[in-house]
C-alpha positions as CSV (number, residue, x, y, z in Angstrom):
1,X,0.0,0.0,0.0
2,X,1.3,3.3,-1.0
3,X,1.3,6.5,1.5
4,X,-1.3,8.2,-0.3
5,X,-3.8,5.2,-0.3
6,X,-3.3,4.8,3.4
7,X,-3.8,8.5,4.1
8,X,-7.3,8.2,1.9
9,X,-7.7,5.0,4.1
10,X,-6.9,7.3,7.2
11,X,-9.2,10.1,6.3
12,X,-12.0,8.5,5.3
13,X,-12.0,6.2,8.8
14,X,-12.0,9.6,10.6
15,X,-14.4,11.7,8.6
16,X,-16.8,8.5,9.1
17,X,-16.2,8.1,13.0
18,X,-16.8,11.7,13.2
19,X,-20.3,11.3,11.0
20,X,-20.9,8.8,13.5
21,X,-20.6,11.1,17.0
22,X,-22.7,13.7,15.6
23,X,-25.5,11.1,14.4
24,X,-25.1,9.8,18.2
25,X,-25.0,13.2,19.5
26,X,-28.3,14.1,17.2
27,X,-30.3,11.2,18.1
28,X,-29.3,11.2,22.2
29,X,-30.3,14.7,22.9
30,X,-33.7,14.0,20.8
31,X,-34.4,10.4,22.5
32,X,-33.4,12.6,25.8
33,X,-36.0,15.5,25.0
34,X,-39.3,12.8,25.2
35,X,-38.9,10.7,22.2
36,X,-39.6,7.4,23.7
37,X,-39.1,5.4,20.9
38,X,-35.3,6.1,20.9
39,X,-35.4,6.9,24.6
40,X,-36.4,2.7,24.3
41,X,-33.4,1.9,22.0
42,X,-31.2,2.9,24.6
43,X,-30.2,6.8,23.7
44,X,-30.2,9.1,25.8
45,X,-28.2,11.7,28.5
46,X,-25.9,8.9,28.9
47,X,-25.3,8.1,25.1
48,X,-23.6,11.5,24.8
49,X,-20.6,9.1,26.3
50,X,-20.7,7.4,23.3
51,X,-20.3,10.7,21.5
52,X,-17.2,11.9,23.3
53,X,-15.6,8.2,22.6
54,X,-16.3,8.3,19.2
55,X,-14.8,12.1,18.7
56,X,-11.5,11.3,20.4
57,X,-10.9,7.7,18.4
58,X,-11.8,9.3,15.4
59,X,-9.0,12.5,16.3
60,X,-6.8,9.2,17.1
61,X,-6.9,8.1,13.7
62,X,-7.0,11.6,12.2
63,X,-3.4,11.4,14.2
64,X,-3.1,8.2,12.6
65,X,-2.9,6.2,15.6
66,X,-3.0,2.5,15.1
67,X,-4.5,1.8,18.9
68,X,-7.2,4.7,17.8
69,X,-8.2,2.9,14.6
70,X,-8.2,-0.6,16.3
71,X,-10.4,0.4,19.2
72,X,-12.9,2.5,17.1
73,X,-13.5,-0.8,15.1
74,X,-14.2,-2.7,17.5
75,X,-16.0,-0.4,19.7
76,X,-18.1,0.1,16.4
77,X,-18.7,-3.4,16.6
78,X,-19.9,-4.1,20.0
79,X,-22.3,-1.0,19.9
80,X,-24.0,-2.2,16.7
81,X,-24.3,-6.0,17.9
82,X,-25.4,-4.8,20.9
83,X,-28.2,-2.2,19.4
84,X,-29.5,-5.2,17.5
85,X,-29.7,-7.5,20.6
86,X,-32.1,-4.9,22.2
87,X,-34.5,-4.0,18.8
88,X,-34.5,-7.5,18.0
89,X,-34.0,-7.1,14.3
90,X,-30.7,-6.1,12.2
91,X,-31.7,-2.5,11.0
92,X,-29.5,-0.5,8.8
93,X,-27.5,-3.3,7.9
94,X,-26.4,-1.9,4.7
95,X,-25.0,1.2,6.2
96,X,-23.0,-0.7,9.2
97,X,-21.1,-2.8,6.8
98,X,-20.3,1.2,5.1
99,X,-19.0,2.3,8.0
100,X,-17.6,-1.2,9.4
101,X,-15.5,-1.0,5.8
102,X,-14.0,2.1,6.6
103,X,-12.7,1.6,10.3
104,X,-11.8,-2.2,8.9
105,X,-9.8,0.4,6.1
106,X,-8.6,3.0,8.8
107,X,-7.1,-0.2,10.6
108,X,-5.0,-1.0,7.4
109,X,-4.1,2.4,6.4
110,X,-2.6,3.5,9.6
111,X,-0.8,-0.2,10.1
112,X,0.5,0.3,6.3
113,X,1.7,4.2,6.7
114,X,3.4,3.6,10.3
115,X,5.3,0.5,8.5
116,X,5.9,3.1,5.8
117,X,7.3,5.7,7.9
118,X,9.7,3.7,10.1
119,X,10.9,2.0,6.7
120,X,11.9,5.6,5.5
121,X,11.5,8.4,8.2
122,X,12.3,11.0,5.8
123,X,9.0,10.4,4.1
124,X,6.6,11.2,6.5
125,X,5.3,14.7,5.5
126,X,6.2,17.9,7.3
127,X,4.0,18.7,10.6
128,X,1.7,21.1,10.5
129,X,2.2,24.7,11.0
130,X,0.8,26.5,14.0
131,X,-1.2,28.7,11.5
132,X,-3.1,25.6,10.6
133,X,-3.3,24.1,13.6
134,X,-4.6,28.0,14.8
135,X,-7.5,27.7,11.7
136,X,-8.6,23.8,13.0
137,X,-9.0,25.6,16.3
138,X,-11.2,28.2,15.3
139,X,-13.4,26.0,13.1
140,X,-13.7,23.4,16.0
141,X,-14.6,26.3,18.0
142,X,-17.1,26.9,15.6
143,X,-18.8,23.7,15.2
144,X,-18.4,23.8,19.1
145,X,-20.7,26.5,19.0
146,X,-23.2,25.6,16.5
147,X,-23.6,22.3,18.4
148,X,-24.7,24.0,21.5
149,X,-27.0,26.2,19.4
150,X,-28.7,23.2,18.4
151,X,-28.4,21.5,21.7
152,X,-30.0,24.3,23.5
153,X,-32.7,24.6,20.7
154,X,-34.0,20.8,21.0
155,X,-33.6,20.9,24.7
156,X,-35.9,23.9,24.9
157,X,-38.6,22.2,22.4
158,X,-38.2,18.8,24.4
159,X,-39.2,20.8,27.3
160,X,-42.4,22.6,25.9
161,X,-43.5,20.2,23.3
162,X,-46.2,17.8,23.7
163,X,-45.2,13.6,24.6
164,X,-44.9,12.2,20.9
165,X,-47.4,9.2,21.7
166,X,-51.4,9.4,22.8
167,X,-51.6,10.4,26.5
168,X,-54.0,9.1,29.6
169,X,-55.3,11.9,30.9
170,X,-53.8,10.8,34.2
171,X,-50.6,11.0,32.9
172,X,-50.3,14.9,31.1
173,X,-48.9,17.3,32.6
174,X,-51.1,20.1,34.1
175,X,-49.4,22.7,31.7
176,X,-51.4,21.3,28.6
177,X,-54.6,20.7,30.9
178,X,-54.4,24.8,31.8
179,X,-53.7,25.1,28.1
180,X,-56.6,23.1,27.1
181,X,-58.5,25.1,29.2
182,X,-57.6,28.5,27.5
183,X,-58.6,27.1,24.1
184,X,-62.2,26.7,26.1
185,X,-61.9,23.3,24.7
186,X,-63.1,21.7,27.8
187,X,-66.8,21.8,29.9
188,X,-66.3,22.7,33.5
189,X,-67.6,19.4,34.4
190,X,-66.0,17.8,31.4
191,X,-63.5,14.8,32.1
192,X,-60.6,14.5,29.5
193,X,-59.9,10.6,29.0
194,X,-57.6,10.9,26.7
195,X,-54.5,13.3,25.0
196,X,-52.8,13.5,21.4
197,X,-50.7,16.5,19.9
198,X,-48.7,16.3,17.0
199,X,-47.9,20.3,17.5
200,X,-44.5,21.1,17.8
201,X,-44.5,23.7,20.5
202,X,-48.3,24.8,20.9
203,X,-50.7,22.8,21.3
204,X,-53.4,24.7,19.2
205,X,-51.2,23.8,15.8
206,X,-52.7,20.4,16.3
207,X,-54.6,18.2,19.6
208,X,-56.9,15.6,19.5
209,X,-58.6,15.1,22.9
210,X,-60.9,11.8,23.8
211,X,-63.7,13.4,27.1
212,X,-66.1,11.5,28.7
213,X,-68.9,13.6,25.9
214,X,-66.9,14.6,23.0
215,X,-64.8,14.0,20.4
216,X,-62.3,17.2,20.0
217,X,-60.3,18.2,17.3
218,X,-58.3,21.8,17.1
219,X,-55.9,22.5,14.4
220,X,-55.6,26.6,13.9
221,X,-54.6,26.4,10.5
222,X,-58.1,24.5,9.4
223,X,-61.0,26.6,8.4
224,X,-62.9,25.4,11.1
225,X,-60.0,25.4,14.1
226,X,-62.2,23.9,16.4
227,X,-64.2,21.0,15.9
228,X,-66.4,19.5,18.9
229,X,-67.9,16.2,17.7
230,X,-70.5,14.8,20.7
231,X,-69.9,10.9,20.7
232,X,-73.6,10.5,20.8
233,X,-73.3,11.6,16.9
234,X,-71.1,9.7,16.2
235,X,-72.8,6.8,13.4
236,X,-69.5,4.6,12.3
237,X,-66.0,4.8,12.8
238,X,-63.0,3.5,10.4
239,X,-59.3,3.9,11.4
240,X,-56.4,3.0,9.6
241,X,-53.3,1.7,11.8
242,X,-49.8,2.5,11.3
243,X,-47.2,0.6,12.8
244,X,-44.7,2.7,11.9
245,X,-43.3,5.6,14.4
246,X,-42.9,8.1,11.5
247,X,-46.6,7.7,10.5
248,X,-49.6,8.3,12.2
249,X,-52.7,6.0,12.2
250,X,-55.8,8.1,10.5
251,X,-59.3,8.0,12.1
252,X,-62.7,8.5,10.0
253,X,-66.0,9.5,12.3
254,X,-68.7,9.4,10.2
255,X,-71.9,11.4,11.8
256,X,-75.6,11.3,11.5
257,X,-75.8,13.7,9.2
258,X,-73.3,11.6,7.2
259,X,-70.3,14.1,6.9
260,X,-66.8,12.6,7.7
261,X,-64.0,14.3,10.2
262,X,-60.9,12.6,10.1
263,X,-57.6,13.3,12.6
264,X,-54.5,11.4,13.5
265,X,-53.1,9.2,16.3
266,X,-50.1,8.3,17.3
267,X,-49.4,4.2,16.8
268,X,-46.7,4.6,19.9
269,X,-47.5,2.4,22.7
270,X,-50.5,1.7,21.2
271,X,-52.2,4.6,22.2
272,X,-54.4,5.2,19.3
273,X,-55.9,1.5,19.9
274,X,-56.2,2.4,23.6
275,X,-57.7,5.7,22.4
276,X,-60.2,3.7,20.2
277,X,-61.2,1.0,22.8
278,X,-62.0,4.3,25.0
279,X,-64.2,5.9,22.7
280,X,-65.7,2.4,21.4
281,X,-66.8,1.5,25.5
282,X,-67.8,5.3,25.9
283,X,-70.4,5.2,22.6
284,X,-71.3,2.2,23.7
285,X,-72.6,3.3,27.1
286,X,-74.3,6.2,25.8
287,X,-76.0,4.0,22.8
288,X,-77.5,1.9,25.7
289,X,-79.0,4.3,27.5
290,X,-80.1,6.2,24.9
291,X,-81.9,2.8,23.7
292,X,-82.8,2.0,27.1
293,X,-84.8,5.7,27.6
């Protein structure tokens, strides 16, 4: 192997450890502000560990350190067996073997350059001024920067934005209940059973609420925002179920007077079965005694 293919060897192993961190990094402080399908993966506050072990390999083998470009392999390794053990499925197969080939690469460039280098010391190239070295400095610093930026901005949504799966009503937090309130989308005597917001900060942009009466739908940006649908209306109801964490399951409620509203539930957890069951128990009841009178 020649010195310029184990430097490409070396640079690539680096650049893809270093894609690696800031995936980690990404996907930790997400799973970490209330995403509970990652958060059940195993990221997290702790996973930012990961990060910080990842970054300093990968500047190991941007030094070209043999030890650097071993242990990043195999640390690689372990992580993405073990990730598998806990989803019980390989996922992203294709893409480990990508980066597996380029730490496997990293390994045999920096082997192959030290070998070169002791076998003619006057080949290895000249070290780096401190003007570089001043210029990776200040773009670190930069990236640095923008990484807290974007840190601070997903912290501060984790901690306003609505849980990503259908609540209990037991379970929300009193903030979206006085919120709730405000949009007078509540009764005074009205119980809430049930909770789902796919609003990114406020809740008016998008929640579906389950009560002991109603059906309630409020999306600002519709022409009607707010939609209150009793659940003695209610004639038929078709959903569509999503398994998928990226997609919502869509609910149909067709009324008496035959016109159709449709909104979305979250398939996490199962809550938008658990929000059906609820509202198939509750029209139920009230069918009964309506019958019954």
């Amino acid at each position: 192997m020649t010195q310029e293919t184990a430097l490409k060897h070396i640079k690539a192993a680096w650049i893809a450890g270093l894609i690696s961190a800031a995936v980690t990094l990404l996907v930790s402080v997400i799973a970490a502000a209330g995403v509970a399908a990652l958060a059940d993966m195993g990221f997290g506050w702790w996973t930012l560990l990961d990060v910080a072990l990842l970054a300093g390999l990968s500047f190991g083998v941007y030094r070209k350190s043999r030890t650097a470009a071993v242990l990043l392999f195999t640390y690689f390794l372990i992580a993405r067996i073990a990730l598998w053990v806990s989803m019980g499925s390989v996922r992203g197969l294709p893409m480990a073997l990508l980066f597996g080939y380029f730490y496997a690469q990293g390994i045999r460039g920096t082997f192959a350059y030290q070998a070169l280098i002791r076998a003619d010391p006057s080949s290895a190239p000249p070290a780096a001024s401190g003007r570089s070295w001043k210029w990776l400095w200040v773009l670190g610093g930069m990236a640095s920067l923008a990484g807290l930026a974007l840190l601070a901005g997903l912290i501060y949504i984790g901690s306003v934005s609505p849980d990503t799966a259908v609540v209990p009503a037991a379970e929300l937090p009193e903030r979206f209940v006085t919120r709730i309130r405000e949009l007078s989308l509540l009764e005074p005597e009205e119980k809430l059973v049930f909770f789902y917001s796919d609003a990114l900060t406020d809740i008016e942009d998008g929640v579906f609420l389950l009560t002991d009466r109603n059906v309630v739908i409020c999306r600002k940006e519709d022409a009607h925002p707010k939609v209150i649908v009793p659940i003695s209306s209610i004639r038929n109801v078709e959903a569509t179920w999503s398994d998928s964490f990226w997609e919502d399951s869509q609910v149909t409620l067709t009324l008496a007077d035959d016109t159709q509203v449709r909104f979305p539930l979250s398939s996490e957890k199962g809550g938008d079965k658990a929000f059906f069951d609820a509202w198939k128990k509750s029209w139920e009841a009230q069918t009964q005694k309506v019958t019954e009178e």
